[in-house]
VOGU-3710 file (C-alpha; in Angstrom, 3 decimals, decimal comma):
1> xxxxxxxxxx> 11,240/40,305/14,842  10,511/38,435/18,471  7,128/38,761/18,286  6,838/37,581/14,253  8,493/34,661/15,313  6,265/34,423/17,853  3,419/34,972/15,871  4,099/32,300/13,214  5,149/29,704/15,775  1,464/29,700/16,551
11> xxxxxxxxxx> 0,231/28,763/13,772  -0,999/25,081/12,619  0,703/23,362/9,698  -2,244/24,070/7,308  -1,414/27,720/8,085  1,770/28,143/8,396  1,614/26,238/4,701  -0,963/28,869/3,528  1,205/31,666/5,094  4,103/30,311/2,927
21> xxxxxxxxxx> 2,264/30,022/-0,460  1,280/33,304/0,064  4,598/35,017/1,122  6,272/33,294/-2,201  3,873/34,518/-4,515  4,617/37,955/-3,200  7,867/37,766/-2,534  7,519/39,367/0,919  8,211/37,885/4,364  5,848/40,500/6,401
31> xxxxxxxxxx> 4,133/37,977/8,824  2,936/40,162/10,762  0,979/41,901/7,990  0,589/38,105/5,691  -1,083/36,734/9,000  -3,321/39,457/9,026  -4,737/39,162/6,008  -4,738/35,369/5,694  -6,858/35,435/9,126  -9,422/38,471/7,494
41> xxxxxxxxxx> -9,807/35,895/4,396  -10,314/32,651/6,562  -6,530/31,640/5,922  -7,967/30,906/2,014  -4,730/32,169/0,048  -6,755/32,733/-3,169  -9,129/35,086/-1,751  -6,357/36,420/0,220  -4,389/37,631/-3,245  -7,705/39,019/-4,712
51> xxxxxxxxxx> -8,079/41,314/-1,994  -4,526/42,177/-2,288  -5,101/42,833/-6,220  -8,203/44,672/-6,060  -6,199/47,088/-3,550  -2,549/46,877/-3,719  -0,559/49,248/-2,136  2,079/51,664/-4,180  5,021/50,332/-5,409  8,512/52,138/-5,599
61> xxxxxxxxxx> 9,504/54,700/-7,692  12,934/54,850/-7,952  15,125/51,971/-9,722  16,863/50,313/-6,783  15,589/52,287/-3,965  13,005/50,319/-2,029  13,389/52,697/0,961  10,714/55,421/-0,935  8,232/52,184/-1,142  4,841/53,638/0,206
71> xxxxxxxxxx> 2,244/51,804/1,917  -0,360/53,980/-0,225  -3,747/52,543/-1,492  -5,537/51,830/-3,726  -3,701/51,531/-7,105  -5,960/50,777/-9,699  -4,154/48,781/-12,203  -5,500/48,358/-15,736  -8,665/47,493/-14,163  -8,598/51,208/-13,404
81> xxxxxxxxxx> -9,635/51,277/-17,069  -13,099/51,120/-15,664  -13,158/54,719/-15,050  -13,526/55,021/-18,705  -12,866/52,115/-20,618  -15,975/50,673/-19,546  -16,775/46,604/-18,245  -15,761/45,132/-21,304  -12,049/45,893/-20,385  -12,390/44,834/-17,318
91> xxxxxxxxxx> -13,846/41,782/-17,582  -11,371/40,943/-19,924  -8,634/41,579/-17,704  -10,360/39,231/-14,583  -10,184/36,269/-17,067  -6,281/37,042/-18,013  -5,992/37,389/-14,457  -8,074/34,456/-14,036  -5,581/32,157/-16,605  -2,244/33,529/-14,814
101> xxxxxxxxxx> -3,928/32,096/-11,590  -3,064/28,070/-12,390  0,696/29,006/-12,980  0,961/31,102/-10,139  -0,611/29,064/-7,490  1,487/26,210/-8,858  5,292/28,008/-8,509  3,644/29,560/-4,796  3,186/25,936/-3,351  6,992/25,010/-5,297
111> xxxxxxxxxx> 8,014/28,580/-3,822  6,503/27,984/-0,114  8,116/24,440/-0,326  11,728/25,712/-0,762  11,009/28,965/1,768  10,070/26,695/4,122  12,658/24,037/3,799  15,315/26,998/3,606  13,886/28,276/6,849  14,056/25,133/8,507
121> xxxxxxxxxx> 17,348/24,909/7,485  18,518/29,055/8,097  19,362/29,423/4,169  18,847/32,943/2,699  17,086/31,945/-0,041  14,254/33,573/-1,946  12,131/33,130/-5,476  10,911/35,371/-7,732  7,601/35,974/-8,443  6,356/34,519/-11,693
131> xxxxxxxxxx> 5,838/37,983/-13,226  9,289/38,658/-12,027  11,031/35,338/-13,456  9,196/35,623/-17,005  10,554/39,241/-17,332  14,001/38,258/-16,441  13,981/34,933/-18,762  12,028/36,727/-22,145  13,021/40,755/-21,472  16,516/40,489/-20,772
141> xxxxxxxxxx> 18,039/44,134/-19,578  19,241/45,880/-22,628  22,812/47,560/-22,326  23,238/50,722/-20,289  22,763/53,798/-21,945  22,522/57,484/-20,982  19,261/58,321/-19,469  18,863/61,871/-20,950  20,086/60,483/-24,376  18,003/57,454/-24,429
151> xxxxxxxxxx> 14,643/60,227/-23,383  15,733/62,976/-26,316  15,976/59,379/-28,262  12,436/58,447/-27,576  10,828/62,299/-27,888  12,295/62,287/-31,525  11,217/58,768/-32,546  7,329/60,239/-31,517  8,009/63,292/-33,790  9,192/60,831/-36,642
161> xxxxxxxxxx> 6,278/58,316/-35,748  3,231/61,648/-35,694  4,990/64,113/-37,465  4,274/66,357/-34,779  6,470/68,837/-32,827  7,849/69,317/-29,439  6,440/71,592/-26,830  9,863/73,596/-25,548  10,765/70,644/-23,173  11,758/69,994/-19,305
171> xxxxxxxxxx> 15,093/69,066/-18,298  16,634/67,461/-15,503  19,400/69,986/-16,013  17,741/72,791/-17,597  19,462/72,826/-20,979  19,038/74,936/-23,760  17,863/73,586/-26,974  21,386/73,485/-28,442  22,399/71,997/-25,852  20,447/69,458/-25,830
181> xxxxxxxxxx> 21,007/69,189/-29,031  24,815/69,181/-28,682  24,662/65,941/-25,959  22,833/63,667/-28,394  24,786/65,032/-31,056  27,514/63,495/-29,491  26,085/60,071/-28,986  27,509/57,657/-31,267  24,909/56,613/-33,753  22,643/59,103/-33,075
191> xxxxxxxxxx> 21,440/61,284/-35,999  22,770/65,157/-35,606  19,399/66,651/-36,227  17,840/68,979/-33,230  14,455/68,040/-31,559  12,263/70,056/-33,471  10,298/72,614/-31,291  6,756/73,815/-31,771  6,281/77,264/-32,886  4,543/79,361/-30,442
201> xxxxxxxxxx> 0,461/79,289/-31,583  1,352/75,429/-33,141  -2,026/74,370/-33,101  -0,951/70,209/-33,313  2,005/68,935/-30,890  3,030/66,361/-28,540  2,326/66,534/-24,937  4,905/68,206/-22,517  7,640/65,254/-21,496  10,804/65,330/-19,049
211> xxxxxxxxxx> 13,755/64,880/-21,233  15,359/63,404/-18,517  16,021/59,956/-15,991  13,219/58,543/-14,346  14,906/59,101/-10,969  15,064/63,219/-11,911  11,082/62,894/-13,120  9,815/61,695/-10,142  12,033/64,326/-7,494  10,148/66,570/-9,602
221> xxxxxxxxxx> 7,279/65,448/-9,348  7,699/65,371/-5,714  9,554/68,272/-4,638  6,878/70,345/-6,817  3,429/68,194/-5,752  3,260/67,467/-9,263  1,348/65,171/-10,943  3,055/62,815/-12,898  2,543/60,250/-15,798  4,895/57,541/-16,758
231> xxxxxxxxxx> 4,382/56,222/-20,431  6,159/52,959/-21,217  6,157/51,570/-25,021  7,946/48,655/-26,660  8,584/49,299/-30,370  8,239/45,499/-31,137  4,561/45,823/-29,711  2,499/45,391/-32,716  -0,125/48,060/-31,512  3,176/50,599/-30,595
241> xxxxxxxxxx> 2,492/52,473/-33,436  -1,589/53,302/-33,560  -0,806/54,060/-29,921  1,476/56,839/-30,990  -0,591/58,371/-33,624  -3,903/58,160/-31,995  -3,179/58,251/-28,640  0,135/60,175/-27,950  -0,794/62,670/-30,716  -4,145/63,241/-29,855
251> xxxxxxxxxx> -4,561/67,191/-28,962  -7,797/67,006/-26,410  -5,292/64,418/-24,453  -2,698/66,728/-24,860  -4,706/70,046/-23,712  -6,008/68,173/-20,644  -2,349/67,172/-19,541  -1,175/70,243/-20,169  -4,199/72,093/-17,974  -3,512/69,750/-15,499
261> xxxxxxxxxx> 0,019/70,479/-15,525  0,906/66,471/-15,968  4,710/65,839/-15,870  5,075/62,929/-18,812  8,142/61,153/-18,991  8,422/58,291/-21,033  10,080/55,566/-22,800  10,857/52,211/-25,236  11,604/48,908/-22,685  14,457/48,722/-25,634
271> xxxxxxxxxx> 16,519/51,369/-23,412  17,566/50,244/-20,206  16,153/53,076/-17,964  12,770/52,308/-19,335  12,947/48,663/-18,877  14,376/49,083/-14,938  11,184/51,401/-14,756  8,672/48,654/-16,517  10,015/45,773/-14,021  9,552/48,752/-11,100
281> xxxxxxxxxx> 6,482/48,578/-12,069  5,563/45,443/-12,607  4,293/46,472/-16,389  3,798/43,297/-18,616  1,715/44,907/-21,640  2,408/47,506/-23,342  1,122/50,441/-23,921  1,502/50,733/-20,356  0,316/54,168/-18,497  0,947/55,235/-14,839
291> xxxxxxxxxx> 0,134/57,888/-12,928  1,991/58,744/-9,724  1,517/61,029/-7,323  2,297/62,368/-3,470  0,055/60,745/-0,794  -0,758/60,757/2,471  0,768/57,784/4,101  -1,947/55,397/5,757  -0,683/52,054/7,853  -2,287/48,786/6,747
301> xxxxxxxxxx> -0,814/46,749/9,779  -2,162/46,531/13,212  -0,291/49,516/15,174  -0,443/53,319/15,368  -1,906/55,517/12,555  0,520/57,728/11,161  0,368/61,370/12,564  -0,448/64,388/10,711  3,429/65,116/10,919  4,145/62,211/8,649
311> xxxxxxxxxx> 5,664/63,440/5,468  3,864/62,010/2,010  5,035/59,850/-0,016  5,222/59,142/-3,664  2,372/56,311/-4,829  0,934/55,054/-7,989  -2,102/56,288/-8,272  -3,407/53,778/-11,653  -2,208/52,181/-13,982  -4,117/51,439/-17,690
321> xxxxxxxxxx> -2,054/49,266/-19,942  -3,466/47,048/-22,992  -5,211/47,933/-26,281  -5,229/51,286/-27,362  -8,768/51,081/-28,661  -10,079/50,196/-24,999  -7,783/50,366/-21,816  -5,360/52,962/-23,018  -7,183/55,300/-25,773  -7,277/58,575/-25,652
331> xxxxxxxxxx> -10,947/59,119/-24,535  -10,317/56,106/-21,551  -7,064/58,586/-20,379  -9,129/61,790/-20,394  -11,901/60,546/-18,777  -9,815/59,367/-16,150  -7,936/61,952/-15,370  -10,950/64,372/-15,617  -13,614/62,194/-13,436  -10,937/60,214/-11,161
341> xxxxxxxxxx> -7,196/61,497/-10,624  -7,870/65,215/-10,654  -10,346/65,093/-8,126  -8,876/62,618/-5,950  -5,686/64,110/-5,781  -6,116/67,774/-7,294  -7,268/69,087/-3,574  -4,444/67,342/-2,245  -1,485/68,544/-4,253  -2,950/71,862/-4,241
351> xxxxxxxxxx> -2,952/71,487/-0,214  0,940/70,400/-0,330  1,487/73,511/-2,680  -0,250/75,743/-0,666  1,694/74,614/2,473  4,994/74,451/0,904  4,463/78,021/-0,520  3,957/78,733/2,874  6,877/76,915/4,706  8,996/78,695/1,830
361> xxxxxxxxxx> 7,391/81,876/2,582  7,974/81,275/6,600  11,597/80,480/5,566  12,379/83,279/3,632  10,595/85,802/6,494  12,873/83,997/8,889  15,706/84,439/6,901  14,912/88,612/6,256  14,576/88,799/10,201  17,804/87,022/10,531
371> xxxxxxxxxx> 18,895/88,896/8,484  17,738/92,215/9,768  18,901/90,764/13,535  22,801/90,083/11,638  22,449/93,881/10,450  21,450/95,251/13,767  23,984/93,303/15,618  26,712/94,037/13,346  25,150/97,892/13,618  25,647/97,431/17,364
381> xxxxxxxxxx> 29,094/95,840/17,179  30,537/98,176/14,915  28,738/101,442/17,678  30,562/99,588/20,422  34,336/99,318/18,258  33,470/102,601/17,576  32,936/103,437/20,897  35,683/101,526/22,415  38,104/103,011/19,646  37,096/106,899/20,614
391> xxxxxxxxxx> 37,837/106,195/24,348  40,713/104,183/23,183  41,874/107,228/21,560  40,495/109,688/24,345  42,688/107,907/26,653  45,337/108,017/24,676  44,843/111,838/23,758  44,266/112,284/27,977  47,714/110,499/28,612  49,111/112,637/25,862
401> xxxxxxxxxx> 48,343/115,749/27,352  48,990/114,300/30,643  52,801/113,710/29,846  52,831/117,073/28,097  51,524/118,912/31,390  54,422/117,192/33,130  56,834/117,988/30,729  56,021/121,439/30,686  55,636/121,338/34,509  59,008/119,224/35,203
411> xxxxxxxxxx> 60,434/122,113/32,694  58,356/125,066/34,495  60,133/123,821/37,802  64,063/123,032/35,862  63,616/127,021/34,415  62,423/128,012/38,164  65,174/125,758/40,150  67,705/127,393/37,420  66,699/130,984/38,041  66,554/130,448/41,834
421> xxxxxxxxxx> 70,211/129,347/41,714  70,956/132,176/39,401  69,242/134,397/41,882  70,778/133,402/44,559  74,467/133,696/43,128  73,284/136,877/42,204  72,358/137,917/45,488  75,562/136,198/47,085  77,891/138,192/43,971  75,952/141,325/45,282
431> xxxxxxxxxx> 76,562/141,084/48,718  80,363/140,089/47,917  80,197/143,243/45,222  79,046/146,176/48,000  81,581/144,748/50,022  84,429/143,857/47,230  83,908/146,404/44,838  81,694/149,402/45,843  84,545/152,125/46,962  83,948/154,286/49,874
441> xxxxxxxxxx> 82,777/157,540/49,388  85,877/160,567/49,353  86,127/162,430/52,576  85,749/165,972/53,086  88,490/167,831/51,277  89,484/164,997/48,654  88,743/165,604/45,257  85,108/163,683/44,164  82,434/163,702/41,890  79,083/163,984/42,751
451> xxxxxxxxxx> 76,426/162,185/40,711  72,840/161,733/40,694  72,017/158,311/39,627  68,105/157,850/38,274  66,604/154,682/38,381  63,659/153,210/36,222  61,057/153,084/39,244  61,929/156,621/39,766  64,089/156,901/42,749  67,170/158,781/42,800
461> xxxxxxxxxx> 70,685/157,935/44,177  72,967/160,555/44,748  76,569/159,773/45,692  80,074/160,955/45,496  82,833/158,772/43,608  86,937/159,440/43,377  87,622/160,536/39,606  89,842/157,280/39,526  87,049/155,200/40,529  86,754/152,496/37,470
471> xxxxxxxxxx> 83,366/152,541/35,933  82,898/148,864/36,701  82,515/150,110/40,445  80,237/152,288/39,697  78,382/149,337/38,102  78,692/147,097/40,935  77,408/150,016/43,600  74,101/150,690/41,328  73,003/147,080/41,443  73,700/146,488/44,704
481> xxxxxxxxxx> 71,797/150,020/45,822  69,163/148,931/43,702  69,354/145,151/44,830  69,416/146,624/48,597  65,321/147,088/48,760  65,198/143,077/48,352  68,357/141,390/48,802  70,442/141,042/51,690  73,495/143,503/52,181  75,937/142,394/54,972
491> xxxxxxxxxx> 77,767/145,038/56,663  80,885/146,638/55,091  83,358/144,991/57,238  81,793/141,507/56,384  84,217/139,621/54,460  82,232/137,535/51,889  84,052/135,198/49,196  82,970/135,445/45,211  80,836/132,874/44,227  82,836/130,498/42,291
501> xxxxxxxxxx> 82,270/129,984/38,476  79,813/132,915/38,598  79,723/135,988/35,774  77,460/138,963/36,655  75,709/140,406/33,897  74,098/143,801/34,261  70,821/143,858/33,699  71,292/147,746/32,825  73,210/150,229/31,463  74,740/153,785/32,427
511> xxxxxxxxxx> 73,982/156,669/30,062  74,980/160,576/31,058  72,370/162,807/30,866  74,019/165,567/28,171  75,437/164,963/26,303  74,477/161,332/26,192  77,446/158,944/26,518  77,044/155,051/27,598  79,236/153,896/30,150  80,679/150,842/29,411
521> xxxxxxxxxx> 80,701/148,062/32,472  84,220/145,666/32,381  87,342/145,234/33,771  88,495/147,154/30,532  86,540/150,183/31,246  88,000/153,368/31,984  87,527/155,492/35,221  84,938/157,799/36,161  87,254/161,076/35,324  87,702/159,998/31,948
531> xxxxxxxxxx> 83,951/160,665/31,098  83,234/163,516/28,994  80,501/165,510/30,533  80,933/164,000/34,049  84,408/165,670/35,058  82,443/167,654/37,618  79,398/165,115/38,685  76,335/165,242/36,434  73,007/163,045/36,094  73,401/159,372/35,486
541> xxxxxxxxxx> 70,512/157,218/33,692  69,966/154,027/34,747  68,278/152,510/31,919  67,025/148,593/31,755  69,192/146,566/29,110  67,860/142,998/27,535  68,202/140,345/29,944  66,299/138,122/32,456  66,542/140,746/35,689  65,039/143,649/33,274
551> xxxxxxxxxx> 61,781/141,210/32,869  61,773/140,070/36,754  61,646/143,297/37,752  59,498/144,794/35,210  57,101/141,889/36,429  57,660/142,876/40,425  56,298/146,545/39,381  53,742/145,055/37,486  52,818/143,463/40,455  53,429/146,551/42,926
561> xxxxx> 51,157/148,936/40,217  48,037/146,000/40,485  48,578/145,824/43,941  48,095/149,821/44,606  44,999/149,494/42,311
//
């Protein structure tokens, strides 16, 4: 901004009044760029607009979004028409062009006046240009309408005005036919008849168009490097109607835009959307014809080219409008688009194809590797839970069996503690027993019985006993004659107490010999003369009962037998 200032504060009053004729018949305030041309044309603003004319740069394509304006060049307006319409059309357009020039020099001094008065004075003010202004006063905007109503609208007012049927359509929203048919069903005053659809193998039918908004056309046009054809029509237009029959119908037109793979959208400057597109484009006469495109941006001001990085942008390529026996007939289209759009811009959106086929194809092999990398990381996650849960649980199984061993250990030692305290109230009963309750043997002359006890590991104890000697004595002197080998037997004059709380069990049991007779152990046994067989001494068998001693000692011969091994 510094340096337009700068740049216009430099100038003389003859051209800084040249630079403001010219800004208000373009209705642009680039100095920068304005200066630059002015100064390339000698500051003569005439010349200065020819040049501009005979190479304008691409206009917007979107209703109310001036931020898509390209800087592309050249669009050939209907002067284009000289790819096939020939001089005649062209000369006659110079001399319309020539006839405007009067009434628009005249409103850019009136224009440049009030600019540069409002600049003096810091107002915001700025004028139309005359193309602009006669628009706005004779074409006033028609009331809003639905864009894909007002398209099916104008597609079925070309079948009524040829009689010819529609190719299966494009649509912004991909519709069905019903569908289609339902939504303009539903407009009011709309007839309920369907868009009639050509039979496949129709040999006569109308070209391919977008049922859809402008806005919709061209992102398709751009997303898919398309190229694209904008038809605008006014049904008040005297020549509206040949221009539909022989133009619009004509089926070498329509073959070449369908090889070509032309997106045609179209419309009546009666409907709103089409007349917001016709003052886009700056489209005075009708049958008016454009053909847009993606292009490479190129900078016309002073400054750095734009890099190969630089995204394209969507640019009018031409434009034919006028009489459809000239500019816009059939054989002027097709011979433009055969020997002047294709070629110039058939390389290029094959290019932007080619290159988006391949950024797609680059996205989708990123997205499978991704992909595969997400599989083999969620692989290796799922081997490490697994692997943390198994030691999780090998742990836990470890500790298990852990506290098991100790419980069975801490229970090993409570059964050993308890039979070592057993044992030795067992050993302290016996020692109190051979003192307490083993009776001396009888002296020489009294009466006694003489027995012969045997014992299970084979030895023999032979001993004489009273015949009132109670059987539980007997009892008490076998365990502690066949406790003596291990245990401790005090003296028979030591006085030893009975342990307190303590019941001996046998571990065995007394049996006579013959004929066989079990002696019972207890205070309520008998004596030892009251045993049949044994009135006179006999053969006692010691023989192990159930019980803990019985497996100890089986256990300590076990031992003694691997030993002698």
């Amino acid at each position: 901004m510094s340096s337009s200032r700068s740049a216009s504060a430099a100038l003389s009053t003859t051209q800084a009044l040249a630079l403001s004729q010219l800004q208000a018949i373009l209705n642009n305030h680039d100095d920068e760029r304005d200066i630059d041309l002015l100064r390339n044309n000698n500051w003569d603003v005439q010349r200065t607009i020819s040049s501009i004319y005979d190479d304008e740069p691409a206009v917007a394509l979107e209703p109310g979004r001036q931020d898509m304006e390209l800087e592309e060049g050249p669009v050939e307006r209907a002067g284009a028409g000289r790819a096939g319409a020939g001089g005649v059309a062209a000369v006659g357009l110079r001399l319309a062009g020539l006839l405007r020039w009067p009434l628009e020099l005249a409103w850019g001094i009136v224009g440049g006046v009030v600019w540069l008065v409002a600049k003096l004075l810091r107002l915001p003010v700025t004028l139309p240009t005359l193309s602009t202004l006669f628009r706005r006063i004779f074409y006033p905007s028609p009331a809003p309408s639905d864009p894909r109503i007002a398209s099916e609208r104008f597609v079925r007012s070309l079948e009524e005005s040829t009689g010819l049927l529609s190719r299966p359509f494009h649509s912004a929203s991909s519709t069905s036919t019903s569908g289609a048919a339902a939504s303009t069903a539903s407009e009011p005053g709309l007839s309920t008849a369907r868009l009639r659809k050509a039979p496949e193998g129709s040999e006569r039918v109308l070209p391919d168009f977008w049922v859809g908004s402008y806005r919709d056309a061209m992102r398709e046009v751009r997303d898919r490097s398309r190229l694209g054809m904008v038809l605008l029509l006014s049904g008040e237009h005297e020549a509206d109607e040949v221009f539909r029959r022989e133009v619009v119908g004509d089926q070498e037109l329509v073959r070449v835009l369908a090889e070509a793979d032309v997106l045609v959208w179209g419309g009546d400057v009666r409907e709103r959307e089409a007349w917001q597109v016709a003052n886009l484009l700056d489209a005075t006469t009708y049958p008016f014809i454009a053909f847009v495109s993606l292009q490479p941006l190129r900078s016309r001001t002073p400054g750095p080219a734009p890099t190969s990085s630089t995204p394209p942008r969507l640019a009018v390529l031409s434009r034919l409008e006028g009489s459809p026996s000239t500019t816009t007939s059939a054989a002027s289209m097709i011979a433009h688009l055969q020997t002047v759009l294709l070629p110039r811009v058939g390389p290029y959106l094959q290019r932007l194809r080619s290159e988006k086929a391949a950024r797609e194809a680059a996205v989708r092999a990123r997205e499978e590797r991704e992909r595969r990398e997400e599989e083999v990381g969620r692989a290796d996650a799922e081997r490490v839970m697994k692997a943390r849960r198994e030691a999780k649980e090998r742990e836990e199984r470890e500790a298990r069996e852990r506290e098991e061993a100790r419980r069975r250990e801490a229970e090993r030692e409570e059964r050993e503690r308890s039979k070592a305290e057993r044992d030795a109230l067992a050993q302290r009963w016996r020692a109190w027993a051979a003192s307490a309750l083993v009776p001396p043997e009888p002296g020489k002359g009294d009466q006694a019985i003489r027995l012969a006890f045997k014992l299970p590991d084979g030895r023999r104890l032979v001993r004489s006993f009273a015949p009132s000697t109670s059987l539980e004595h007997v009892y008490a002197y076998v365990e502690t004659a066949f406790a003596s080998s291990s245990a401790f037997i005090p003296a028979p004059d030591t006085q030893l107490d009975k342990p307190a709380g303590y019941d001996h069990t046998y571990a065995f049991r007394l049996a006579s010999a013959f004929p066989r007779v079990v002696l019972q152990a207890g205070r309520e046994a008998g004596t030892l003369g009251e045993v049949k067989g044994l009135e006179r001494g006999g053969n006692v068998l010691v023989e192990w009962a159930e019980g803990e001693w019985h497996g100890r000692e089986e256990s300590e011969d076990e031992d003694e037998e691997v030993e002698d091994e």
